[in-house]
MIDOSE-1310 file (N, C-alpha, C; in nm, 2 decimals, decimal comma, always signed):
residues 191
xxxx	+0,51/-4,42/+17,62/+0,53/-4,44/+17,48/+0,52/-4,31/+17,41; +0,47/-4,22/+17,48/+0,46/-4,10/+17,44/+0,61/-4,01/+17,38; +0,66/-4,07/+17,51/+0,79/-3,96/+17,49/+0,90/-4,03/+17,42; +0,87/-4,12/+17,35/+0,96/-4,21/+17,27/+0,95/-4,14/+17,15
xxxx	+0,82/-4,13/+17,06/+0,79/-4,08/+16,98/+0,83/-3,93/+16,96; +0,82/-3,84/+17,05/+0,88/-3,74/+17,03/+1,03/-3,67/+17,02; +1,13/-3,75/+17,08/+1,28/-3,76/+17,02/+1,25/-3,78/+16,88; +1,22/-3,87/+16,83/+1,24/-3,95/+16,69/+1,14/-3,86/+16,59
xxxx	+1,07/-3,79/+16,65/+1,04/-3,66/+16,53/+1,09/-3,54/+16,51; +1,18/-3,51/+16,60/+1,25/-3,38/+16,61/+1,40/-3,47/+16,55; +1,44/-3,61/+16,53/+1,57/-3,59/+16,50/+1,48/-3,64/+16,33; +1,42/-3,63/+16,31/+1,37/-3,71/+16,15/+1,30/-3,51/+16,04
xxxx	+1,31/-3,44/+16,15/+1,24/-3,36/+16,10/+1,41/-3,27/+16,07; +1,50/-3,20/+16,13/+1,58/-3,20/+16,04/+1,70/-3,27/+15,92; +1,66/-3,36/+15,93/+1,72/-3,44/+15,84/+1,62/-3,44/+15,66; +1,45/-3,40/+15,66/+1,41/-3,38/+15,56/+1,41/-3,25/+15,56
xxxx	+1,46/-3,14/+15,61/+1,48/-3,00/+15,61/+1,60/-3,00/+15,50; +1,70/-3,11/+15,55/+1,82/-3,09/+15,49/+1,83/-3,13/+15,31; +1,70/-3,18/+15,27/+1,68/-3,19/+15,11/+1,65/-3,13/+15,05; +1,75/-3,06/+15,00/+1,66/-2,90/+14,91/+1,70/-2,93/+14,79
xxxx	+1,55/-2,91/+14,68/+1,58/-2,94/+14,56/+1,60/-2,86/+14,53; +1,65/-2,86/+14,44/+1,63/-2,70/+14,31/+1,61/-2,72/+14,18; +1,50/-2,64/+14,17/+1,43/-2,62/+14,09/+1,50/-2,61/+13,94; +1,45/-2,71/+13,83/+1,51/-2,61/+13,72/+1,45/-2,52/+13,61
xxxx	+1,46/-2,38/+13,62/+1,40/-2,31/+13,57/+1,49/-2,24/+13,46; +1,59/-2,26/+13,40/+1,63/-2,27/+13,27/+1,61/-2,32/+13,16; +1,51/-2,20/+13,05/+1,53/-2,20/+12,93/+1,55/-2,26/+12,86; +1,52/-2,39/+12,77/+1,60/-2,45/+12,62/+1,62/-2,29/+12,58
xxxx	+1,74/-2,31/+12,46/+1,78/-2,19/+12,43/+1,76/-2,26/+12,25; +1,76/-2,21/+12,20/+1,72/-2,23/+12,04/+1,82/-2,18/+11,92; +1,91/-2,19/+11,87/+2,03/-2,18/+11,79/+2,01/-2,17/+11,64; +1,98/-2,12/+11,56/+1,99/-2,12/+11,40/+2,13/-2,06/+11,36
xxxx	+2,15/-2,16/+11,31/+2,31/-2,17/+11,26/+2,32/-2,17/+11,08; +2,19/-2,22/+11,01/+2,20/-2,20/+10,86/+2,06/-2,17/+10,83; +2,01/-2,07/+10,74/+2,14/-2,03/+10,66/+2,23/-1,89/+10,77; +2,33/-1,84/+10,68/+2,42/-1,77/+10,79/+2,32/-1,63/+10,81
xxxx	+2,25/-1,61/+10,71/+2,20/-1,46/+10,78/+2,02/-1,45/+10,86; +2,03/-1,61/+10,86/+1,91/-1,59/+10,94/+1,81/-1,66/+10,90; +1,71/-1,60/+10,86/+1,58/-1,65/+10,78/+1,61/-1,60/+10,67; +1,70/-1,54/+10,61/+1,71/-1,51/+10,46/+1,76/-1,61/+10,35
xxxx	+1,68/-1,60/+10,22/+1,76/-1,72/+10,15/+1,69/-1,69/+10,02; +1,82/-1,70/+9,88/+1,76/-1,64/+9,80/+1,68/-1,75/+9,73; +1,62/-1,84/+9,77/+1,52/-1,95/+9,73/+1,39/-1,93/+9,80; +1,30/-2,01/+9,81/+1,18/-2,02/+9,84/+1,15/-2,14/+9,96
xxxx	+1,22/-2,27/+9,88/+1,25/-2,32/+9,99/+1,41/-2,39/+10,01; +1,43/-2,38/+10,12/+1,55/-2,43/+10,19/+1,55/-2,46/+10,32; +1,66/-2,53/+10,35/+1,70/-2,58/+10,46/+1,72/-2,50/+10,61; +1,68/-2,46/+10,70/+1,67/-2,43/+10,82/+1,78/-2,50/+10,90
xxxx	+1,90/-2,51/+10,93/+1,99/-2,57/+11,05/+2,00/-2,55/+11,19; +2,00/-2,58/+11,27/+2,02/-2,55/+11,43/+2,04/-2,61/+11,52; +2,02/-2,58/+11,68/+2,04/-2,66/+11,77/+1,97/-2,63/+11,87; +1,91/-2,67/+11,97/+1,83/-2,66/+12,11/+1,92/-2,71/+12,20
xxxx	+1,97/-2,66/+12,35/+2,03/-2,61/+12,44/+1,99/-2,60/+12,58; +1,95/-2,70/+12,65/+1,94/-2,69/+12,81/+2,06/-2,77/+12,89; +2,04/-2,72/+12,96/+2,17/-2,77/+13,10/+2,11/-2,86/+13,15; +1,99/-2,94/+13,16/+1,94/-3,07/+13,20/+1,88/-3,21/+13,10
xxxx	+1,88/-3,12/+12,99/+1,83/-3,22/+12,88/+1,71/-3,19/+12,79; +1,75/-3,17/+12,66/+1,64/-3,16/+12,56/+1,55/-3,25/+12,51; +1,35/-3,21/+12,54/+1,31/-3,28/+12,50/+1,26/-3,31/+12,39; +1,19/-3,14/+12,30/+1,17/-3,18/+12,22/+1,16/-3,05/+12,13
xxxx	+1,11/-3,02/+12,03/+1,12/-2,93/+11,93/+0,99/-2,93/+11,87; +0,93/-2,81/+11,81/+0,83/-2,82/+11,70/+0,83/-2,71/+11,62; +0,79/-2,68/+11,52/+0,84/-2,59/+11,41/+0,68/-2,54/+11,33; +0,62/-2,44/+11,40/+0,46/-2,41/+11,37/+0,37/-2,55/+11,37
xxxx	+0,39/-2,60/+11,48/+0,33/-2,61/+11,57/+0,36/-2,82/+11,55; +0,42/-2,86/+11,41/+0,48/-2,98/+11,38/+0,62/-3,03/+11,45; +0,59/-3,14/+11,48/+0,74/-3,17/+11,56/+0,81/-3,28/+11,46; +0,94/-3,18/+11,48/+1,08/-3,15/+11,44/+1,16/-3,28/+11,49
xxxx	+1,21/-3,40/+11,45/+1,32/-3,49/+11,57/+1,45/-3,43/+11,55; +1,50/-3,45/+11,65/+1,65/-3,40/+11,70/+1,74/-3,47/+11,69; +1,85/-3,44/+11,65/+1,96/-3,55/+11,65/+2,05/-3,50/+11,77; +2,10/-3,63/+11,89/+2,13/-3,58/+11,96/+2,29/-3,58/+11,94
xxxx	+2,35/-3,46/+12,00/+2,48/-3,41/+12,00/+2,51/-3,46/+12,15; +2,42/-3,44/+12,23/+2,42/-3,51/+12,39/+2,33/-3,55/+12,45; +2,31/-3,54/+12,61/+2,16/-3,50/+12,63/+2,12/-3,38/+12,65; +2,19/-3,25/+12,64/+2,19/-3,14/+12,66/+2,17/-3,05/+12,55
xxxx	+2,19/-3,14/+12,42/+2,23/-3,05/+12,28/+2,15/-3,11/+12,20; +2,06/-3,10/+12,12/+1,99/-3,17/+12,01/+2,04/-3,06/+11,88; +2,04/-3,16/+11,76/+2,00/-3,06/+11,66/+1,95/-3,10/+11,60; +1,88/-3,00/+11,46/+1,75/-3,01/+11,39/+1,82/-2,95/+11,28
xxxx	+1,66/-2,97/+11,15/+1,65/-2,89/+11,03/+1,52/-2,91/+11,02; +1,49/-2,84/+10,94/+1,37/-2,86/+10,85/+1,36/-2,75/+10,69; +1,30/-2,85/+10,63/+1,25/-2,75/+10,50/+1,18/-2,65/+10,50; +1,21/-2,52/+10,43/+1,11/-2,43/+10,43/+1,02/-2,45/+10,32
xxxx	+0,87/-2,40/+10,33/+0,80/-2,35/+10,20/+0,74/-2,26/+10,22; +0,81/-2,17/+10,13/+0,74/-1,98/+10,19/+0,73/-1,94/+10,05; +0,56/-1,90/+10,02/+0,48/-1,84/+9,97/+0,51/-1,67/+9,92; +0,54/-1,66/+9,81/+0,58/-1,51/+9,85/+0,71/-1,47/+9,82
xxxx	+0,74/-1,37/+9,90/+0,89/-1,31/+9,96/+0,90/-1,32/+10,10; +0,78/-1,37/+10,14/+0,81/-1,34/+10,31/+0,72/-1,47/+10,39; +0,79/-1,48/+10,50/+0,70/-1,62/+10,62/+0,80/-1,63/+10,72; +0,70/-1,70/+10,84/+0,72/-1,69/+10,93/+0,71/-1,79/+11,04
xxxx	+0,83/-1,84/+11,08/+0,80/-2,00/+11,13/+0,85/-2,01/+11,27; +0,75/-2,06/+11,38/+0,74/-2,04/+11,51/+0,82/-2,18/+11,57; +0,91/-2,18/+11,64/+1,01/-2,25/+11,69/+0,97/-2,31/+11,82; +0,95/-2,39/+11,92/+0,90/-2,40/+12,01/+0,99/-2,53/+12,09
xxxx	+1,08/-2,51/+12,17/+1,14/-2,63/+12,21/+1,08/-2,65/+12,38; +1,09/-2,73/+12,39/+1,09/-2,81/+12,51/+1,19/-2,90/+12,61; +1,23/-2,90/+12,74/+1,34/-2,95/+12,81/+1,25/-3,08/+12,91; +1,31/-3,14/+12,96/+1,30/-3,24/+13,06/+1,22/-3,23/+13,17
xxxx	+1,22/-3,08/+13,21/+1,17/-3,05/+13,32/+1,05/-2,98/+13,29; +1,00/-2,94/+13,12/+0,86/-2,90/+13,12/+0,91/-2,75/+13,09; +0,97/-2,68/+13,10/+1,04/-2,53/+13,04/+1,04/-2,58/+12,89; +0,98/-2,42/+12,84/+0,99/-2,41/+12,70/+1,03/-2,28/+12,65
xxxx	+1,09/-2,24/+12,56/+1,11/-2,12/+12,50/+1,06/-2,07/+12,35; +1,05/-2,00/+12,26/+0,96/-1,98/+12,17/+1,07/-1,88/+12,07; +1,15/-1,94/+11,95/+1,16/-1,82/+11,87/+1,08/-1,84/+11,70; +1,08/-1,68/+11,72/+0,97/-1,65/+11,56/+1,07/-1,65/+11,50
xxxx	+1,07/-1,69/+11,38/+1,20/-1,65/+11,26/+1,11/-1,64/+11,16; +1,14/-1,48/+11,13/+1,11/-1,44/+10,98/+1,20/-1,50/+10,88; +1,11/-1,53/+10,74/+1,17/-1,57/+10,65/+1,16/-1,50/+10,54; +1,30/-1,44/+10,48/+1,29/-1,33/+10,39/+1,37/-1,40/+10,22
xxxx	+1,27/-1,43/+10,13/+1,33/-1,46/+10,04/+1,38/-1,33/+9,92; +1,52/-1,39/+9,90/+1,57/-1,26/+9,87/+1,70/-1,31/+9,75; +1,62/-1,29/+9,65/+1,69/-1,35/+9,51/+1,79/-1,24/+9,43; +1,74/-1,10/+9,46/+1,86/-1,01/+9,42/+1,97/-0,99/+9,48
xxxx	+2,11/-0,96/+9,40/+2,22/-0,97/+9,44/+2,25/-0,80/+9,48; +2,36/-0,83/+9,58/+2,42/-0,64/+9,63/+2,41/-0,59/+9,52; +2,46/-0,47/+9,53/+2,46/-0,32/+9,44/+2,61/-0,25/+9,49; +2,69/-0,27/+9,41/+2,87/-0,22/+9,42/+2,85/-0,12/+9,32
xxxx	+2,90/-0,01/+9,40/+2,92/+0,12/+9,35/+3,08/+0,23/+9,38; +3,14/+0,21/+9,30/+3,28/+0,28/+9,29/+3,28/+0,39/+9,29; +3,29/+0,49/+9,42/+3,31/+0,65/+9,40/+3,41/+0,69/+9,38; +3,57/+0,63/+9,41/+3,67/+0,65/+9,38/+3,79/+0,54/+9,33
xxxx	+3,84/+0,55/+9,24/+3,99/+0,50/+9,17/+4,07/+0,55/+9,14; +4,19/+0,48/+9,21/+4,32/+0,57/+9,16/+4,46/+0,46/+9,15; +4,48/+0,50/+9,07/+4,62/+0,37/+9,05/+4,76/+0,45/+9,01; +4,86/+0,44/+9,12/+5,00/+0,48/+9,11/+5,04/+0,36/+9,10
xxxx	+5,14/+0,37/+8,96/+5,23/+0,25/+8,95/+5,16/+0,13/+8,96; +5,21/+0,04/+9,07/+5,16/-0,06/+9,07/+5,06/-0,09/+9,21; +4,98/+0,03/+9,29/+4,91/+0,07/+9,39/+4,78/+0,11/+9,36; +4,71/+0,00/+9,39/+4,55/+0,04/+9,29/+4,47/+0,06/+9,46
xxxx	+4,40/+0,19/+9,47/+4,33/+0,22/+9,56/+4,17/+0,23/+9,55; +4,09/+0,22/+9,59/+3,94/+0,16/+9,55/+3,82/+0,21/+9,65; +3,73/+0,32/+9,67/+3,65/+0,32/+9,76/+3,52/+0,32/+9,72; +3,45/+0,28/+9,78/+3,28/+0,25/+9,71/+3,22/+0,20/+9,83
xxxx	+3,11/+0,16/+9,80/+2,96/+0,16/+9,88/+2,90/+0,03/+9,83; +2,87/-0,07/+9,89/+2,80/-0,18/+9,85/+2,68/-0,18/+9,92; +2,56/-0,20/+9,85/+2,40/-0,20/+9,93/+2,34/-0,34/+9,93; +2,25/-0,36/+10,01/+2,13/-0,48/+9,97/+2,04/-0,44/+10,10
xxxx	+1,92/-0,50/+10,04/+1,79/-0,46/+10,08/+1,78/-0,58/+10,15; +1,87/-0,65/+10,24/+1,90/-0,72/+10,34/+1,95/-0,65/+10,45; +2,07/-0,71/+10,39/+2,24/-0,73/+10,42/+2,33/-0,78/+10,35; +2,43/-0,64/+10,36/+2,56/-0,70/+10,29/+2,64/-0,74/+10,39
xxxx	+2,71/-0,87/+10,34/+2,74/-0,98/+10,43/+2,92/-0,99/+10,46; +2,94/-0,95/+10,34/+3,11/-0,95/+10,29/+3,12/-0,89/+10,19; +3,27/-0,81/+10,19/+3,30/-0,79/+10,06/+3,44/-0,80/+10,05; +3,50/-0,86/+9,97/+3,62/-0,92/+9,94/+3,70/-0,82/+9,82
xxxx	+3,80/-0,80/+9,82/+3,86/-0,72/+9,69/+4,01/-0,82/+9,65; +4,03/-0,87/+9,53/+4,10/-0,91/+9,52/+4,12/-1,09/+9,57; +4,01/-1,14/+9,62/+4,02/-1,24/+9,67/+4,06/-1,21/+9,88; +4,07/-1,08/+9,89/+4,10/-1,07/+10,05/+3,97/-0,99/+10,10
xxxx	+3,92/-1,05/+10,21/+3,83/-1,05/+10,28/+3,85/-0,91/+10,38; +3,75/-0,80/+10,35/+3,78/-0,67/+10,36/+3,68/-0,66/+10,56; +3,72/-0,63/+10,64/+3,68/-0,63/+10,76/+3,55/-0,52/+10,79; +3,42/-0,58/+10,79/+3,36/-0,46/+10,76/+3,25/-0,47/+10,88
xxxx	+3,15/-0,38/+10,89/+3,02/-0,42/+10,99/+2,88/-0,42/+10,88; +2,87/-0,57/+10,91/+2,73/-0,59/+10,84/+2,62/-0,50/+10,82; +2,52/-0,47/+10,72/+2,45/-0,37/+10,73/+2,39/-0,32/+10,61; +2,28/-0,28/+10,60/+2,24/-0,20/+10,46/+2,31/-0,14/+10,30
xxxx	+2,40/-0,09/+10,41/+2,48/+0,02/+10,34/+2,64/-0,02/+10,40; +2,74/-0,06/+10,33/+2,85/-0,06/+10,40/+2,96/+0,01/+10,29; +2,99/+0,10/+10,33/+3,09/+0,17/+10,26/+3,27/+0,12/+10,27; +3,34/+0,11/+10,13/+3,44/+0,07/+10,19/+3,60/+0,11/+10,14
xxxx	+3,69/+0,08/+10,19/+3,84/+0,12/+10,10/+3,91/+0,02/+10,12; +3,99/+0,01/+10,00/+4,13/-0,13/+9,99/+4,20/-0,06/+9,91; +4,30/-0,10/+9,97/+4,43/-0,10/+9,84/+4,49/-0,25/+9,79; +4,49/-0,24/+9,72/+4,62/-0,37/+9,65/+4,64/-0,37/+9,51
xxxx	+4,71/-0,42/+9,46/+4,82/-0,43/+9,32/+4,75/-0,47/+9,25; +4,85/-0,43/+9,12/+4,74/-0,43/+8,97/+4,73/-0,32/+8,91; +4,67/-0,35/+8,82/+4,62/-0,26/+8,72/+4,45/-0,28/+8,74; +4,37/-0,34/+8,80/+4,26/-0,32/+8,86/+4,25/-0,40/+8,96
xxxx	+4,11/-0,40/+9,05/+4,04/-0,47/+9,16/+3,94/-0,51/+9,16; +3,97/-0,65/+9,12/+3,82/-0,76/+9,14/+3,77/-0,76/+9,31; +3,61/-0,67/+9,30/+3,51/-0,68/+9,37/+3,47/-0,79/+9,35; +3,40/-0,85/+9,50/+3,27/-0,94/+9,50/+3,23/-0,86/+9,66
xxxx	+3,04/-0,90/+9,66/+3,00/-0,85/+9,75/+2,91/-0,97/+9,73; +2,88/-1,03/+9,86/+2,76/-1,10/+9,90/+2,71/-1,07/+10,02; +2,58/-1,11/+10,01/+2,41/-1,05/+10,12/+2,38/-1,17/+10,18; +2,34/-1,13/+10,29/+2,27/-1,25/+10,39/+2,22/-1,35/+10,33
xxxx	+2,18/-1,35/+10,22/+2,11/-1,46/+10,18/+2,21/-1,54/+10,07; +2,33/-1,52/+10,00/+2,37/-1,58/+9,94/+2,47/-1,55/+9,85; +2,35/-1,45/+9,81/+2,41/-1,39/+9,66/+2,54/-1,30/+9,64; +2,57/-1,31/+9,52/+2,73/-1,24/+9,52/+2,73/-1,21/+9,32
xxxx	+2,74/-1,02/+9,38/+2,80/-0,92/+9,29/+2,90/-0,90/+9,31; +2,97/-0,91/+9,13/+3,13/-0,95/+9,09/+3,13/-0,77/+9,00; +3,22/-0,74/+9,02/+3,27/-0,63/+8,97/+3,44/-0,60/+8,96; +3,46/-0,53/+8,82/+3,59/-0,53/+8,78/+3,63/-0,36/+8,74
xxx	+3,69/-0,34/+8,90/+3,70/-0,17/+8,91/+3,83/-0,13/+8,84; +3,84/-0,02/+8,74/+3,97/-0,01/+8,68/+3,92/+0,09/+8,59; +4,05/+0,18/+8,54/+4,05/+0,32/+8,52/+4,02/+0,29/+8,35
């Protein structure tokens, strides 16, 4: 009887060799989609947008240390909001999602309330005929987000300080500049 049992463990023992789990050790990944420049917003409180992100399934969300429900996009995709109330000019709200398999990931999001508008500053104008040329410097104690001349959307790199030139027609150039948080300075450059 002996040697019956020993066949039948050598053919049973590669066969559970042959089940390899794998492990899931991916990340929820955490998405803020509004507002557009982040935690900035020129209010006090607002709306937070987003989404949580695993390849096996999202379980859950919490937002200093309160849980957040998710509206599901899939099983893979949840999204969320929540209101802000920030005290101040500044706060800070701790993100904390959770997946199916017990993985969590953690983002901080500063929150910068930020009620002043850019600073548009014209160093140069010049207008031939009907060729109006325009360079200046637009600031914010953010981010300047965009600046448009004329209604066209001027291709720039986001940033403190963003210096810039357009040409287009007229007899002047309607500026607008807006900052991460919302705001938007209108300006009417002309000789």
């Amino acid at each position: 009887m002996r040697r019956a049992a020993l066949p039948l463990l050598l053919l049973v023992a590669p066969a559970l060799g042959a089940c390899n789990r794998t492990a899931d050790t991916f990340q929820p990944r955490i998405v803020i989609t509004r507002p557009e420049g982040g935690g900035v917003s020129p209010a006090r409180n607002f709306v937070v947008k987003g989404y949580v992100l695993d390849d096996q399934g999202v379980d859950s969300l919490t937002v200093s240390g309160r849980n957040v429900p998710l509206t599901a996009g899939s099983r893979k995709i949840g999204y969320f909001e929540f209101k802000t109330q920030v005290t101040g000019s500044r706060g800070e709200y701790t993100l904390r999602a959770r997946d199916e398999a017990g993985n969590e990931s953690t983002l901080v999001l500063p929150v910068n309330v930020d009620g002043a508008g850019p600073i548009i500053s014209v160093t140069r104008f010049e207008r031939e005929r009907n060729i109006v040329r325009v360079t200046g410097v637009a600031t914010d104690d953010n981010r300047v987000a965009q600046i448009l001349v004329d209604g066209n959307r001027l291709n720039i790199t986001p940033g403190r300080r963003v210096d810039f030139y357009a040409e287009t027609t007229g007899i002047y150039a309607d500026l607008e500049v807006r900052d991460a948080a919302g705001n938007v300075t209108k300006f009417r450059a002309q000789r």
